[in-house]
N, C-alpha and C positions, 0 to 999 in steps of 0.2 A: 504494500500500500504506500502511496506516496505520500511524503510530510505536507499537511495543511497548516500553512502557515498563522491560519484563523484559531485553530483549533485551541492553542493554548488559555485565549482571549475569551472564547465560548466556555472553556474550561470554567476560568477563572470566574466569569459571569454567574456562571451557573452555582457556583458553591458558594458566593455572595448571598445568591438569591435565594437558596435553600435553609444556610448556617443564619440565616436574618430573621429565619418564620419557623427556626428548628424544624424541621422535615429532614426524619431519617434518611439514610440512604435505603433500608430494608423499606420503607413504606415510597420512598421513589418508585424504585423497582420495582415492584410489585404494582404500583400504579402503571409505569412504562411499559409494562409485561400486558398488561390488562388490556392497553392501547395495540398491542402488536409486536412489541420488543424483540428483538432477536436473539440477545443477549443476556447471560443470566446475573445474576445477581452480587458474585464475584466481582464480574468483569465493571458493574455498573461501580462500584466501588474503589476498584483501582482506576476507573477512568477518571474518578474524582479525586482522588489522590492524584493524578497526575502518572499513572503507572502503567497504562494501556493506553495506547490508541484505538478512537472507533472510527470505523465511515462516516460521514456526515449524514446521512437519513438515522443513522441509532444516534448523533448526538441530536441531530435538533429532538427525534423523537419523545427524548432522557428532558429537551427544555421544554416540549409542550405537555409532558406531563408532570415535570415541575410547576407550570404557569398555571395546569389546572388545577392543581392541590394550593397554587398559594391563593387561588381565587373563590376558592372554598373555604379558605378560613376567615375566622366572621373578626371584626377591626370593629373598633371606634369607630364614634362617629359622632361629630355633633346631630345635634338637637337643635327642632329649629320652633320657634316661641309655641303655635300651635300643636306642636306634637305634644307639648311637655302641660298644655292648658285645656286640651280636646276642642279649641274651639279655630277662630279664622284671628288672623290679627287683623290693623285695619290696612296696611300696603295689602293684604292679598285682597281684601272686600273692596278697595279703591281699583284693583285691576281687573275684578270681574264687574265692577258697575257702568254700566250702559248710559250714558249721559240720557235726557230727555230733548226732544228737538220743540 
């Protein structure tokens, strides 16, 4: 296989993105697996470590099932006046009102 010069840079993205939202490498895998993975769960782990090279369809694979576990996990969030009162503030009752002619 030939050296991709991206690949160290995807690497390193990737374990930012994961080590940030804690997401195992065992619950990766097994997500990427899910998706279609080729590769097992060894290999997914030295690729993170930096100790294997993959092809580029197992790595993007390895980042779109990283993208979908970190978009699954539930974040903060503000609150906005009405959510927090059950009611309307008056800027939203000002933008649904209908002047009269």
């Amino acid at each position: 296989m030939a050296f991709d010069p991206y690949e160290p840079e995807q690497r390193a993205m990737l374990r930012t993105a994961v080590e940030a939202v804690g997401i195992r490498a065992e619950d990766l895998w097994l997500h990427y697996f899910s998706l279609g993975g080729a590769v097992g769960e060894y290999e997914v782990e030295a690729y993170l470590q930096g100790l294997l090279s993959l092809p580029p369809l197992q790595r993007d694979m390895i980042a779109m099932a990283a993208n979908e576990l970190i978009e699954e996990i539930p974040r903060p969030r503000a609150s906005y006046s009405d959510e927090l009162t059950g009611g309307t503030t008056e800027s939203q009752e000002s933008k649904h009102h209908i002047p009269k002619r």
